[in-house]
N, C-alpha and C positions, 0 to 999 in steps of 0.2 A: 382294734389293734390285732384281734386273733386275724384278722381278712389280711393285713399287712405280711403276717410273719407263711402264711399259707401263700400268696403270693410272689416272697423274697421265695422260697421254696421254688415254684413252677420258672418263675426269672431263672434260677440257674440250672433248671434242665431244660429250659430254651436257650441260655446259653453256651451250653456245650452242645446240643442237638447243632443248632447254627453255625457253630466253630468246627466242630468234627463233619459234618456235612463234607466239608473241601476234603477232610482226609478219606474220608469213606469212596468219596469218587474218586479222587486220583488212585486210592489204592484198588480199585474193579477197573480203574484203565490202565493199569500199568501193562496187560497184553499187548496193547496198542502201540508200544513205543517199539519201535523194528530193527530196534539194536541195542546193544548191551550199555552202551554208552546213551544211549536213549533214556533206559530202562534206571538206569544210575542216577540221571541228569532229576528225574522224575523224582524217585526217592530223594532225593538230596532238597529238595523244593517245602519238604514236608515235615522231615525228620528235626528242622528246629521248632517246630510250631505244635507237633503233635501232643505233646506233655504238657504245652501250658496253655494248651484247649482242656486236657484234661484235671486241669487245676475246676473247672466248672463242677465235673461230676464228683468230682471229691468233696466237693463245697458243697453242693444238694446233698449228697447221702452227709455229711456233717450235719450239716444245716434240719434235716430231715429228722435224724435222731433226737436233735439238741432241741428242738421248738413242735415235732411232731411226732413226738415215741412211740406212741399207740399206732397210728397211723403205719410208721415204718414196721413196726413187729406184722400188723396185717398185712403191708403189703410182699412182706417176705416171704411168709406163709403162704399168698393166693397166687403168688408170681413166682415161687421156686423154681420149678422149671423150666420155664422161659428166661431166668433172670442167670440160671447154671448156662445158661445157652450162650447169652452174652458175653457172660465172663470168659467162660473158654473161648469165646471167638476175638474179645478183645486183647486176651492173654497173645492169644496166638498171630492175633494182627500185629499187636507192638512186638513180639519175637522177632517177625519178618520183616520189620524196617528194623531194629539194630542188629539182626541177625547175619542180614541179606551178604553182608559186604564184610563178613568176619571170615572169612574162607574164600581161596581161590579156584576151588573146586567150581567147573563148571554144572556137575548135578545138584551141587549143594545149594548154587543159584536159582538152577532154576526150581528146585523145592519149595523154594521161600516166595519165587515169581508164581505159582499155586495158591499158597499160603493165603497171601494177601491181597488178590482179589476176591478168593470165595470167604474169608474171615470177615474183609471191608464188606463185601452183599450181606451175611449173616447180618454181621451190626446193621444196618441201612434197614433190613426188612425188620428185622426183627424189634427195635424199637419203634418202628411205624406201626408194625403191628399190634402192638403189646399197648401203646395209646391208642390205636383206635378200639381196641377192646375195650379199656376204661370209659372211652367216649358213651361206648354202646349198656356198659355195664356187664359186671362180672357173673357168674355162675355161682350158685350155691351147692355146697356138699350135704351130706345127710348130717351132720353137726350143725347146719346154718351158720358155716363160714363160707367168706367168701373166698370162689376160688377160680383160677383161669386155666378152661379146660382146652384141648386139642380141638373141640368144635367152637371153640372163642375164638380162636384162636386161626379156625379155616371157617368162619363165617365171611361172607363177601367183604361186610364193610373192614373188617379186620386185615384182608386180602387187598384193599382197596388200599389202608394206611400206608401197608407194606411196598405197595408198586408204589403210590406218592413220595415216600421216601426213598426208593432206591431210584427212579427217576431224578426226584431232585439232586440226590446228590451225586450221579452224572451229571448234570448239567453243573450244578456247583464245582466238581470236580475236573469238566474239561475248561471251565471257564479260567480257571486257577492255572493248571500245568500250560493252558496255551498260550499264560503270560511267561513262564521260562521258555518256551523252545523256539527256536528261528521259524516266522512267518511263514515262509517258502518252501517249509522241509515236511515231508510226508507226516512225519507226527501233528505237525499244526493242521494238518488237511482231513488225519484222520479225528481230530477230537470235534474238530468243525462239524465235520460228518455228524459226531455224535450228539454235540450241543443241537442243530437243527432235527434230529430225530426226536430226541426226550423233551425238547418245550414244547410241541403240542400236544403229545402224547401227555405230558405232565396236566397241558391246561384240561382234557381232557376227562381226565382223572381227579384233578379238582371239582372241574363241575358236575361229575357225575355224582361227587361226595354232597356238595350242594341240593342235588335234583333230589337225592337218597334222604338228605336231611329234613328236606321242607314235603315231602312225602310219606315221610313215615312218623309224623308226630314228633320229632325232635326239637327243644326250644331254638326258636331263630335266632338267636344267637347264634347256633353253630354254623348251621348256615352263611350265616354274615361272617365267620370268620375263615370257613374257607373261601367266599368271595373276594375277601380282601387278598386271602392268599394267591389267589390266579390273577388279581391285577396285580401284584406286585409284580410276579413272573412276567406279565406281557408290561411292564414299568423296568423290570431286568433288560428287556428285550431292547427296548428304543435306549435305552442307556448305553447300550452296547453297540448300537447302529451307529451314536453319535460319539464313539470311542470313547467311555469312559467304562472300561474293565471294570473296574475298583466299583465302579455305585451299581456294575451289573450286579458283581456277585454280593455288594449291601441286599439288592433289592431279592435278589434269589434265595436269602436267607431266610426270607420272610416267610415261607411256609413251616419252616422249621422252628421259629420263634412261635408262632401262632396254634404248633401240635399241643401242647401243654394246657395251653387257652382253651382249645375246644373242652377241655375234660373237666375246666372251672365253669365254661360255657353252658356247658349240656347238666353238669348236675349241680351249679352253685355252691353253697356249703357244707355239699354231703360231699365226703375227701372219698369215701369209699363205696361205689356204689353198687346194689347189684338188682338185677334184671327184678327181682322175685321181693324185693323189698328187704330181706333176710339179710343179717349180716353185714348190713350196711353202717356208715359210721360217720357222724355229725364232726366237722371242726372243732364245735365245742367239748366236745369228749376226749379228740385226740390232741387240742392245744397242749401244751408242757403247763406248769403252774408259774403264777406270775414272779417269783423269785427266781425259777431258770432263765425265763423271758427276760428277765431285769437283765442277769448275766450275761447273757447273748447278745443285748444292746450293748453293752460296756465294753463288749472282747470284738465278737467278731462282726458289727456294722465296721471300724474302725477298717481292720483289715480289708473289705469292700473298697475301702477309699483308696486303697494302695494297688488291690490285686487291677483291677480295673487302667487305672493308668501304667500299670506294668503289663498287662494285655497288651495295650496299642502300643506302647513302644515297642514290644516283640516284634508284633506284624508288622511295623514301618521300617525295622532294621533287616529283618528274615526273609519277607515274606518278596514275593517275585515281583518286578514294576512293570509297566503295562512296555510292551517293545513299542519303539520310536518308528 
C-alpha cells in the first residue's frame, strides 16, 4: 500500500508535467506569431486551460505533504534553490497571461511578450533538469543531507533532461496553437517549421539518454523508459501524418508522463536518493502513519473521481479542434 500512495504521488507530477507541456511551448512561441492579433489569438488558446493543469501540482505538493511528510520537508531543503527558481518563473509566467491584455499600452505588451517566453523555457528546463538530477542522484552536504548543487544541476545528464523538456514542449506546444490559427497563414507555417526541427532533435536526445543509461550502470529500467518515450514521439509523428492532432499531442505527452517514472525507475523504494549513499531515504521511513493514510483514502481518493472527469470536460469545451 506504501508503493500505491508513492505512486498516486509521481501520477500527479506526471500529470501536470503532460498538461503544462502545451503551455510551456505555446508560451516560448508566442514570438512566432507576426502580429498582435496573432500574438492575442495564441494566449487566448491557453488562458482557460492553464489553472486547471495546475490543479495537478497543487494535488502532488498536497498529496506529498499528506502521505509523504518526510519526504517533502527533504525534498524542500535539497531543492531550495531550484524550487525558488520555479516559483518565480511560474509566478511570473501566470502574470503574463492575465497580465498581457490589462493595458493598452503598446510597451506594456510587449513586456509581458518577454515575460512569457523566457519564464515558459525557465519552467520547461528547469523541471527537466531538476528530474534528471534525482534520476542520477543528489549531492551530499557536510551534514549528510541531501542536497542539489549548481554542478547537479550542469552535469550533462541534468543538461540532457533540461533540452528533453524544452524540446518537448515545443513540439507539444506548436502542435496545440497550430490547431487555432488558419492553415495557410504564416504563423501555421512557422510552428510547422518548428514541429519538424524539435522531433528529431527530441528523438535524439532521448536516445542519447538511452545510450547514457545502459552505459553507465544504470538499472534498465530507465533505459526502457526512455525507449518508450521516443517511440511514442515517432507514434506522435504518424498520428499526425494521418490527421489526427489530438492523439499526436496524447502521444507527445508521453515523455513527460514517463520523467517521474525514470526516478521510481533508477532508485525503486529509496524516495530520496543520493550519489554517496548518505542522506538517502527509504519509502518506508517517509510513508505518513496508517491513520493519515486511512484519511486520505476517505477525503481525497474520492475528489480524484471528480477532478479527473472535470479535466476532460475542460479540454473538450476550451481546448482548440483540429481545422477542417
Amino acid at each position: 500500500m506504501d508503493v500505491f500512495w508513492y505512486a498516486l504521488v509521481g501520477l500527479l507530477l506526471a500529470g501536470y508535467l503532460a498538461l503544462e507541456s502545451i503551455d510551456f511551448g505555446v508560451g516560448m512561441l508566442l514570438p512566432l506569431a507576426p502580429s498582435e492579433a496573432g500574438r492575442a489569438r495564441v494566449r487566448r488558446t491557453i488562458v482557460p486551460l492553464f489553472l486547471a493543469n495546475e490543479v495537478w501540482l497543487v494535488a502532488f505538493v498536497g498529496l506529498l505533504f499528506g502521505a509523504l511528510p518526510l519526504l517533502e520537508g527533504k525534498l524542500l531543503y535539497a531543492l531550495r534553490l531550484p524550487l525558488l527558481a520555479l516559483l518565480t518563473a511560474w509566478f511570473l509566467r501566470d502574470a503574463a497571461l492575465w497580465f498581457r491584455g490589462a493595458h493598452p499600452g503598446a510597451a506594456w505588451r510587449r513586456t509581458w511578450d518577454v515575460v512569457l517566453p523566457v519564464s515558459s523555457l525557465v519552467l520547461a528546463a528547469g523541471w527537466g533538469a531538476v528530474l534528471a538530477a534525482l534520476v542520477r542522484g543528489l549531492s551530499t552536504n557536510g551534514g549528510g543531507h541531501a542536497v542539489l548543487t549548481a554542478a547537479d544541476l550542469l552535469h550533462p545528464f541534468a543538461l540532457l533532461g533540461g533540452c528533453v523538456t524544452v524540446a518537448g514542449s515545443l513540439r507539444q506546444g506548436s502542435l496545440f496553437a497550430g490547431r487555432a490559427v488558419p492553415g495557410d497563414s504564416v504563423h501555421a507555417v512557422r510552428l510547422g517549421r518548428v514541429r519538424r526541427a524539435v522531433t528529431p532533435a527530441l528523438l535524439v536526445l532521448l536516445l542519447t539518454g538511452v545510450v547514457g543509461a545502459l552505459t553507465t550502470g544504470a538499472p534498465p529500467a530507465v533505459a526502457g523508459v526512455g525507449a518508450l518515450a521516443a517511440v511514442c514521439v515517432l507514434a506522435s509523428e504518424a498520428s499526425l501524418r494521418s490527421g489526427r492532432t489530438f492523439s499526436a499531442l496524447l502521444f507527445g505527452a508521453v515523455p513527460f508522463l514517463t520523467a517521474p517514472l525514470a526516478v521510481g525507475a533508477a532508485h525503486g523504494t529509496t524516495v530520496l536518493a543520493t550519489r554517496s549513499g548518505a542522506g538517502e531515504l527509504d519509502l518506508s521511513e517517509a510513508i505518513a502513519d496508517a491513520a493519515s493514510l486511512q484519511l486520505l483514502a476517505v477525503t481525497v481518493l474520492p475528489v480524484f473521481l471528480v477532478v479527473i472527469p472535470a479535466q476532460v470536460w475542460i479540454w473538450r469545451v476550451f481546448a482548440p479542434s483540429d481545422r477542417a
